[in-house]
N, CA, C and O of each residue as an XYZ file, in Angstrom:
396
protein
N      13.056     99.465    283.043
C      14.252     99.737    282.269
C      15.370    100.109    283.250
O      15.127    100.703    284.300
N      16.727     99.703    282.836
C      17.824    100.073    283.257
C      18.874    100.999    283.165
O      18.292    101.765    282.397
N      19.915    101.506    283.336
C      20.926    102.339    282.609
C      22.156    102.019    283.649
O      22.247    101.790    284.855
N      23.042    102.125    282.551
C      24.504    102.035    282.700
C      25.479    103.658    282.641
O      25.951    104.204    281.644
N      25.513    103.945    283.567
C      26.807    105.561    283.537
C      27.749    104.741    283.072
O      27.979    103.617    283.518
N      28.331    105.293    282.143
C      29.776    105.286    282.288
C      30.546    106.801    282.238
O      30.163    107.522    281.317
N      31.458    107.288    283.018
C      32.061    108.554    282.698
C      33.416    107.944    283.175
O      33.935    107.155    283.965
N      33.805    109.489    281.435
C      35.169    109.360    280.910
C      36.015    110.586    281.177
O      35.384    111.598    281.482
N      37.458    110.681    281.110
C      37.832    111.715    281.217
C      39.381    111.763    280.183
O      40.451    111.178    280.352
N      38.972    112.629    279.199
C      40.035    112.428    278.203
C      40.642    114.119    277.914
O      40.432    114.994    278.754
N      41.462    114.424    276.520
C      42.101    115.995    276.746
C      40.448    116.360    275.703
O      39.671    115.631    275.088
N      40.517    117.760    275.940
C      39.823    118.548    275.270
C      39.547    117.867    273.730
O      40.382    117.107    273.241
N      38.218    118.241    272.982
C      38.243    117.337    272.013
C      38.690    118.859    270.347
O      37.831    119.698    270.079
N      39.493    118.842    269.890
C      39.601    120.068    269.038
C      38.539    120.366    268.241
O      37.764    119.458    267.941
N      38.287    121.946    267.672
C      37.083    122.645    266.782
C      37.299    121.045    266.079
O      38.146    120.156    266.167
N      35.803    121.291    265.224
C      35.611    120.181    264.069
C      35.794    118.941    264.174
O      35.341    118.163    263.334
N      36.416    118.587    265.113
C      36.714    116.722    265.183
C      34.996    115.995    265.539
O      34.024    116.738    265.680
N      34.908    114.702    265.622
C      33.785    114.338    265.895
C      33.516    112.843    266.633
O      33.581    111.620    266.509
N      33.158    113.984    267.512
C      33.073    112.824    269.188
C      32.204    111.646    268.904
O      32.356    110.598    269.532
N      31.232    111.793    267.910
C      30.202    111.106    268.023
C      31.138    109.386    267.436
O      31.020    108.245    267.884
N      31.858    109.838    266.497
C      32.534    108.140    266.077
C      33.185    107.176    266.585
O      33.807    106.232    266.096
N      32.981    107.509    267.591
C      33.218    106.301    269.123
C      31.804    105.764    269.091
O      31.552    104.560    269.056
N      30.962    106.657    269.104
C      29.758    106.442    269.215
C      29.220    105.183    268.779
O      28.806    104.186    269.370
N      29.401    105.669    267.024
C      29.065    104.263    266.433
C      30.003    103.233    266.376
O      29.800    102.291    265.610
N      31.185    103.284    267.206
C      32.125    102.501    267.008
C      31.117    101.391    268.524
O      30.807    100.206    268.398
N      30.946    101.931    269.297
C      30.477    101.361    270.248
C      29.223    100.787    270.136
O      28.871     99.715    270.627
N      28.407    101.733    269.306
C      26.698    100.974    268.811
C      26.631     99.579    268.443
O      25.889     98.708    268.896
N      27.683     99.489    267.391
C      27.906     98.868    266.215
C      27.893     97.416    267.248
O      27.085     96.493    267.149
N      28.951     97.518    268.178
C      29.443     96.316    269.534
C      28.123     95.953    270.553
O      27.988     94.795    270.949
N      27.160     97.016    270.951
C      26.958     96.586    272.180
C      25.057     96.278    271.729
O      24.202     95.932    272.544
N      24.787     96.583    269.958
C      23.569     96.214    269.875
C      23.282     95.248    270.037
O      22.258     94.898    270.624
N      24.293     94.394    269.456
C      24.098     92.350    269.324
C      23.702     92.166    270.974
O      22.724     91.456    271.206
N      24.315     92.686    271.959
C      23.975     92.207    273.331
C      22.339     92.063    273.782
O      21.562     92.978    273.507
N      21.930     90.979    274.416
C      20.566     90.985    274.403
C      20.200     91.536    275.622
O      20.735     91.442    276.726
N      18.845     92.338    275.119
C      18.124     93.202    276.418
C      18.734     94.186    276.143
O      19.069     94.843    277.128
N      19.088     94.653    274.995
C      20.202     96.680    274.904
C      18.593     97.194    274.121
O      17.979     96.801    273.129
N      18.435     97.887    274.801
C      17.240     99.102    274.293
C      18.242    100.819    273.849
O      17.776    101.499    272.935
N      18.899    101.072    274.222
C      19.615    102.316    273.651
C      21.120    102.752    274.350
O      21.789    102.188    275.216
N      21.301    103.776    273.722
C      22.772    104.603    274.036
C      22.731    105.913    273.958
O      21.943    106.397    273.145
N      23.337    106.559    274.555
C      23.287    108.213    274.216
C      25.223    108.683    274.928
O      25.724    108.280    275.977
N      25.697    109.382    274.140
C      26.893    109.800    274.286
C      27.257    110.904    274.813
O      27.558    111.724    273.945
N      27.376    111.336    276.007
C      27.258    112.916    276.091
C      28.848    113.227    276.344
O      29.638    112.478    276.918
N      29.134    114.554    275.761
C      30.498    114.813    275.553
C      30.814    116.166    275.792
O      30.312    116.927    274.964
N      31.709    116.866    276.948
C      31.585    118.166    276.639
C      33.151    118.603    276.085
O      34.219    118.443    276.677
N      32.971    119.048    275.100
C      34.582    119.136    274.520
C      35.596    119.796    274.678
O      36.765    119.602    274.347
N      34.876    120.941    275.434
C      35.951    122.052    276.310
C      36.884    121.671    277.373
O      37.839    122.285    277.847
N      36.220    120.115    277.735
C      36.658    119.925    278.894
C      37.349    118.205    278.655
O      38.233    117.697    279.345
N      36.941    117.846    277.988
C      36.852    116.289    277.484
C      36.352    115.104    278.085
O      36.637    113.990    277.645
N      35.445    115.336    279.302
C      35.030    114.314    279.766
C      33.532    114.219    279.078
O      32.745    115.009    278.557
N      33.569    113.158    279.298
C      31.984    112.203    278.425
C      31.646    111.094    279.373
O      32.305    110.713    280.340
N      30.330    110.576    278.858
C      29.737    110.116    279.255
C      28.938    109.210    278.524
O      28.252    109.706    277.629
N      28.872    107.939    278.714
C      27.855    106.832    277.423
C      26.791    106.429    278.933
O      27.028    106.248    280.127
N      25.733    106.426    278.190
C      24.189    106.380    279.321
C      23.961    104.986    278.080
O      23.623    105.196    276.915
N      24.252    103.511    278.700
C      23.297    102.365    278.076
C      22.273    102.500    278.627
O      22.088    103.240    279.593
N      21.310    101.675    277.994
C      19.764    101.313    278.442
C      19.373     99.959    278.295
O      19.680     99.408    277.238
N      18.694     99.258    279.240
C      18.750     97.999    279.209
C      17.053     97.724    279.232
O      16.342     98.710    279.425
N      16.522     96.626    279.070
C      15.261     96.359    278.939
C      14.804     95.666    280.536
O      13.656     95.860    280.937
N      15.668     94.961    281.277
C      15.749     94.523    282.659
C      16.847     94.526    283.605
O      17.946     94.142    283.206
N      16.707     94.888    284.745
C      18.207     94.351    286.072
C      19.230     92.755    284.997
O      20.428     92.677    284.723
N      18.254     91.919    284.727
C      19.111     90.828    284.223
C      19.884     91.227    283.088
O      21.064     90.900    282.963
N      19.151     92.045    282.107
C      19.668     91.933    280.586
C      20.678     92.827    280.824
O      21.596     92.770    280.006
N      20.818     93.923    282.010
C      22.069     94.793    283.050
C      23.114     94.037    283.007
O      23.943     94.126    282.102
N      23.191     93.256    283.919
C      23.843     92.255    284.162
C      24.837     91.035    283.382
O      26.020     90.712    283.485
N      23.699     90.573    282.578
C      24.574     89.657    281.792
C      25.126     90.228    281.150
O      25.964     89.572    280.532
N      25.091     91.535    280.878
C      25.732     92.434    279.426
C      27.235     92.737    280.194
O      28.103     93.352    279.575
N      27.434     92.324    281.390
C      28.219     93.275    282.105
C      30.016     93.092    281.912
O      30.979     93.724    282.347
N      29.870     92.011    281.119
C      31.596     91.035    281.127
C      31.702     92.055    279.391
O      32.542     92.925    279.158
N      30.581     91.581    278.411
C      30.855     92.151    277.478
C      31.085     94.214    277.303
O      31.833     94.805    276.524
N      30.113     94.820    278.365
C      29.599     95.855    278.188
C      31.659     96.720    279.028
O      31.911     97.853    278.621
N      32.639     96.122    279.929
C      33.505     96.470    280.452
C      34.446     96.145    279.160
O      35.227     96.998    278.736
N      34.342     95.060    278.656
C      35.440     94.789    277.666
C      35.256     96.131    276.462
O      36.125     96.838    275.950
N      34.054     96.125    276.316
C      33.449     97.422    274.979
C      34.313     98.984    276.001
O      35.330     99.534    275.578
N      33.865     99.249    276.828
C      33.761    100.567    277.553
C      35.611    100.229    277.754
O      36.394    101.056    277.287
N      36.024     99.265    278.305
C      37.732     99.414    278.022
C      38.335     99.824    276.660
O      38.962    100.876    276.541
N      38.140     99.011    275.685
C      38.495     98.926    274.441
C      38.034    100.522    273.856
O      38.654    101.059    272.938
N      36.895    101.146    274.520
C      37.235    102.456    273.666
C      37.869    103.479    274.583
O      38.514    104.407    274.095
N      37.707    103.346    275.955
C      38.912    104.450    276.445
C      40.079    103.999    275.522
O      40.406    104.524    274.458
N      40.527    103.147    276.008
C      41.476    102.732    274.984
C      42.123    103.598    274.194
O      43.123    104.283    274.407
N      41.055    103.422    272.742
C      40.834    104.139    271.512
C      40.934    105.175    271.187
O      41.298    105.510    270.059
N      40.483    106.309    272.555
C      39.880    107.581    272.479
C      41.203    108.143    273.473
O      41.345    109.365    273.500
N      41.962    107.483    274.112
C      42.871    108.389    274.761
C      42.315    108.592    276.319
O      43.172    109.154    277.001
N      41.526    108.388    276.797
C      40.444    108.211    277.639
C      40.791    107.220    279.449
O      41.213    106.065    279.393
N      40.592    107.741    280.518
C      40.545    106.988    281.572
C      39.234    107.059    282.157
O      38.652    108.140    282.241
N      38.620    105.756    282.656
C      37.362    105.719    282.943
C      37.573    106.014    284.049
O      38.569    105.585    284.631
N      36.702    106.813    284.621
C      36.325    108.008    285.967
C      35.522    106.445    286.994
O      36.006    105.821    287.937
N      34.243    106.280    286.314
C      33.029    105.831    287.446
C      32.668    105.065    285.766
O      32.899    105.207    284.566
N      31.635    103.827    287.182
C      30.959    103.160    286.213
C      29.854    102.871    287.617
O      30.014    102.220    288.649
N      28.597    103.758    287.051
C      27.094    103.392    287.933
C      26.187    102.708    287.205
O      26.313    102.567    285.989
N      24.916    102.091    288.078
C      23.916    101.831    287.638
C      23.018    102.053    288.224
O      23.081    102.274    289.433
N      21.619    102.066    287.374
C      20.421    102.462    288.004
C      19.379    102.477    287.129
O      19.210    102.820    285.958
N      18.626    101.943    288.144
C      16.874    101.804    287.351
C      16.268    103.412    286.802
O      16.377    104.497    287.373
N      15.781    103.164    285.831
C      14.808    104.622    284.894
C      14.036    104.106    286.231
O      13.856    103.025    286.791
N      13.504    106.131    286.538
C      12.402    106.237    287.413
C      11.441    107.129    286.085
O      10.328    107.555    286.394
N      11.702    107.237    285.380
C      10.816    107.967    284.229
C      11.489    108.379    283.106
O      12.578    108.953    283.109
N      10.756    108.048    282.032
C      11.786    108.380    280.526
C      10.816    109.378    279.431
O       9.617    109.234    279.190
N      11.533    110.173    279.004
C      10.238    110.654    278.137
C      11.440    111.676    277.109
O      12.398    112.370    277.450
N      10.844    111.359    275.762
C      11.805    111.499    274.482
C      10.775    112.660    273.586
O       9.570    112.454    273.440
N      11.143    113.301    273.297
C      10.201    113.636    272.482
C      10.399    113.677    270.917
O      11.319    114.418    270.573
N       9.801    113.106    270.011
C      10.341    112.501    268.892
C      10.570    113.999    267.931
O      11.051    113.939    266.800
């Protein structure tokens, strides 16, 4: 398995608003891509930078996602008010979820 960093850096996010609806604004886009195994959004709101962690099923299914996966990750800085910091990648050396 693979993963995609992306980190963001936007203003503080206010009490009650909800970070997560980028979230599914972005799910919704980057499931159809083939080889996407998951997403996770991390956001700290005091500060406003975030972070979307993709997951890929191979280096290739990484890759080919990569024209669509910049157009998605533009289009919601975009959205969100947002300048993208870094964009890394890197192979899972171990994953473990606990349901």
């Amino acid at each position: 398995m693979f993963a995609r960093l992306s980190t963001y850096q936007g203003a503080p996010v206010p009490a009650g608003a909800q970070p997560s609806q980028n979230a599914v604004q972005i799910l919704e886009q980057i499931r159809k891509v083939p080889g996407f195994q998951g997403l996770y959004l991390l956001v700290d709101p005091s500060t406003g930078k975030s972070m979307s962690l993709t997951l890929w099923e191979d280096e290739q299914a990484m890759g080919a996602s990569e024209t669509e996966g910049t157009r998605i990750r533009e289009e919601s800085a975009k959205r969100e008010g947002e300048r993208i910091v870094s964009v890394e990648r890197f192979e899972v050396g171990f994953q473990h979820l606990e349901s």
